[in-house]
C-alpha positions as CSV (number, residue, x, y, z in Angstrom):
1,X,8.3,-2.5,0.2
2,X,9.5,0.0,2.4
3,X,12.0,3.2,2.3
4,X,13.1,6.1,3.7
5,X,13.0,9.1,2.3
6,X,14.6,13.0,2.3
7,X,13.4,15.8,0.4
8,X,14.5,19.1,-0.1
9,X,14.5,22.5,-1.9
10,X,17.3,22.9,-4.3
11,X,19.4,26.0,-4.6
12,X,22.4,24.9,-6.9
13,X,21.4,22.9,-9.7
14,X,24.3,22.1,-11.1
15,X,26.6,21.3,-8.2
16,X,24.1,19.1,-6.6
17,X,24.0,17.3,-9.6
18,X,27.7,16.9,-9.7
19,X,28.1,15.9,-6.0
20,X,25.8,13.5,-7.0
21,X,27.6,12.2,-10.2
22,X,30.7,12.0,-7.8
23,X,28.9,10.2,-4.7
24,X,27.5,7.5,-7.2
25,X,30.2,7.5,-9.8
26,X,28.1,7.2,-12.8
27,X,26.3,9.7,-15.4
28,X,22.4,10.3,-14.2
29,X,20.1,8.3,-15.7
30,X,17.1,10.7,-17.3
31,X,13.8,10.1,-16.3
32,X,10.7,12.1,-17.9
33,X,7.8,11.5,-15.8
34,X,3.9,12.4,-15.5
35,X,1.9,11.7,-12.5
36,X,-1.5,11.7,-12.3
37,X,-2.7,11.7,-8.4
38,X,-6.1,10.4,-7.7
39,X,-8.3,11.5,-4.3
40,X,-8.3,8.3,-1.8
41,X,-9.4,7.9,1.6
42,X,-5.8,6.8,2.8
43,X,-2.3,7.2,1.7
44,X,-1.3,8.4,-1.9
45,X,-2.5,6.9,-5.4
46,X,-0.9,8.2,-8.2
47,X,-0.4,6.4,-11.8
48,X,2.9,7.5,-13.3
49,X,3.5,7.7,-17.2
50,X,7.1,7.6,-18.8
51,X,8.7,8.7,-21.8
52,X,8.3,5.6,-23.7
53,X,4.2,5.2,-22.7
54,X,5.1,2.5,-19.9
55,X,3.8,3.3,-16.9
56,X,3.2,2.6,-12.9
57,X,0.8,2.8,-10.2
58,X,1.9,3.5,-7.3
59,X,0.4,3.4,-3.5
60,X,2.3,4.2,-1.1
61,X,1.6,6.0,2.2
62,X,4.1,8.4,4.8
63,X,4.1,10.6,7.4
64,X,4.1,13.9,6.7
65,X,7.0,15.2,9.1
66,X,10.2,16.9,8.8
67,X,12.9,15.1,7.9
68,X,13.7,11.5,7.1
69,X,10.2,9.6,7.1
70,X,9.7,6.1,6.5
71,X,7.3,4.9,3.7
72,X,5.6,2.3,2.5
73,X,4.8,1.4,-1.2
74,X,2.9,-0.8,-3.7
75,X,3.9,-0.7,-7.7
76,X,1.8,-1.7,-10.6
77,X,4.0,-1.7,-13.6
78,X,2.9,-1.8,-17.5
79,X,4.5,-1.8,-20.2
80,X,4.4,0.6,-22.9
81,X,2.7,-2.1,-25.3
82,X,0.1,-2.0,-22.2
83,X,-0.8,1.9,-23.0
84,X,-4.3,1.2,-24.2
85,X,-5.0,-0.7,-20.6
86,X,-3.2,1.9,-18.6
87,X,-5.3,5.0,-20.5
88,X,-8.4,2.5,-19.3
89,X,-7.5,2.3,-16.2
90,X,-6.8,6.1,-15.9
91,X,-10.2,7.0,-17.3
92,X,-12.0,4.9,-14.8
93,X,-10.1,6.1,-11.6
94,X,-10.6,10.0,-12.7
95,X,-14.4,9.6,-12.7
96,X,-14.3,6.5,-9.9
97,X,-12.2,8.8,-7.9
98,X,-11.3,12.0,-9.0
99,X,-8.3,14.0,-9.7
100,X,-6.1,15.4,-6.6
101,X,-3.0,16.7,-8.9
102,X,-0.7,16.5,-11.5
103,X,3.0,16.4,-11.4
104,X,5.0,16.3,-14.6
105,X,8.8,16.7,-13.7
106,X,12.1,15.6,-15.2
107,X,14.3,13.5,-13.1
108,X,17.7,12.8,-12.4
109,X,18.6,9.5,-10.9
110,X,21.6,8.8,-9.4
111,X,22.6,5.3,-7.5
112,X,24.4,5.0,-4.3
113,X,24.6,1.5,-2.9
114,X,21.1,0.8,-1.5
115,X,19.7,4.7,-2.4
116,X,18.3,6.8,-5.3
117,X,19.6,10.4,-5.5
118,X,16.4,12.3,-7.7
119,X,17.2,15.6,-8.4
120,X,13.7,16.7,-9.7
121,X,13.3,19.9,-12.2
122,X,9.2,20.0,-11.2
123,X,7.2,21.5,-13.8
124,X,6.1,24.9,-12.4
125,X,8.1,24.3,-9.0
126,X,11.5,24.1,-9.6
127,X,14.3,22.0,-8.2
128,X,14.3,19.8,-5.9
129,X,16.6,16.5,-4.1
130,X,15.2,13.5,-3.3
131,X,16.8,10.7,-1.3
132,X,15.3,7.0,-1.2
133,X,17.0,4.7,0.9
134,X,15.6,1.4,0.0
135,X,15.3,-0.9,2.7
136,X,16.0,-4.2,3.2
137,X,13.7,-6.5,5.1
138,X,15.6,-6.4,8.3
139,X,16.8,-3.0,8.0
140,X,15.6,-0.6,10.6
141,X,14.2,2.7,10.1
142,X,16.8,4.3,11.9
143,X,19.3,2.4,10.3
144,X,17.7,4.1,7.1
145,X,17.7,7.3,8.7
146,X,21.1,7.4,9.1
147,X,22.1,6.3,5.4
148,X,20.2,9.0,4.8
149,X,21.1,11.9,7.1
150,X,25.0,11.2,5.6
151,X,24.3,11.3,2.3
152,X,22.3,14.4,2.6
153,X,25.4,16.2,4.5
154,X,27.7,14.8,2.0
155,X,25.3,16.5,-0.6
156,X,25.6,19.6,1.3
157,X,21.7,20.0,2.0
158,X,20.5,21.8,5.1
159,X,17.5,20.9,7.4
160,X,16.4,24.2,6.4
161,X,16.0,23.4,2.9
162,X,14.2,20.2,3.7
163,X,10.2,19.7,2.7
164,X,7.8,17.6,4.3
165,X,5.4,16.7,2.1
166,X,4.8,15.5,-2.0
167,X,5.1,18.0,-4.7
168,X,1.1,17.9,-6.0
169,X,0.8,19.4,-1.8
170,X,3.3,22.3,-3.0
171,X,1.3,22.5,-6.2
172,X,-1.7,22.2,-4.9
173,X,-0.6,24.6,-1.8
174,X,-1.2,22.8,0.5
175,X,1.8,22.6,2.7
């Protein structure tokens, strides 16, 4: 699976939010997530918790460059009767592999077409956009790049506001 993503600082919660309800014509959907980040040789390995006790991992990998970047992913879902497994699984990687980070942040997802709008309130980081332009398999990344670039002038973000990198490297200060 692959996608292209934008993310940037946010400096006006609410009328992000609402060029956002506008753009996708729908109420956000709330998301509560906790992400646990694991130290690996390549890429990013992070298991995410939910609200209800379900749960994903996730692998994926990126570039760490300004601006859009393409990125490619791997999910590993279970279900909230799964807990029990997933708590397993996350003792073994902590002392297999360590702990990189934690993010625990409350998310706002908003659809357009092929792309999720996250505006993120990041647990001692503050707001943030997030575009994911989900690709289809004989989409191009430039023709992802450009979905995009549109939707983040129509959301009124400037390059200036953009970050290249996840939010455990902001927490963890390393970018």
């Amino acid at each position: 699976m692959r996608n292209v993503e934008i993310k940037a600082r946010v400096h006006d919660l609410n009328g992000i939010c609402k060029i956002a309800q506008e753009l996708s014509g729908s109420k956000p959907q709330l998301i509560r997530q906790d992400d646990t980040f694991y130290n690996v040789r390549d890429g990013r390995l992070k298991l995410r918790i939910y609200e209800d006790c379900s749960g994903t991992l996730v692998r994926y990998s990126r570039d760490e460059e300004d601006g859009p970047k393409l990125s490619d992913y791997e999910l590993f879902p279970f279900s909230a009767n799964e807990s029990d497994k997933m708590k397993l699984l996350d003792e073994m990687m902590k002392k297999c592999l360590g702990v990189f980070g934690r993010v625990v942040k409350e998310r706002q997802l908003f659809m357009v077409g092929q792309t999720r709008i996250h505006i993120d309130t990041v647990e001692d980081l503050g707001h943030f956009m997030e575009l994911e332009v989900v690709l289809r398999p004989e989409q191009s990344l430039e023709e992802g790049t450009n979905i995009a670039k549109e939707l983040q002038m129509k959301l009124g973000v400037k390059d200036e506001d953009l970050i290249n990198c996840a939010y455990v490297d902001l927490l963890n200060r390393k970018c």
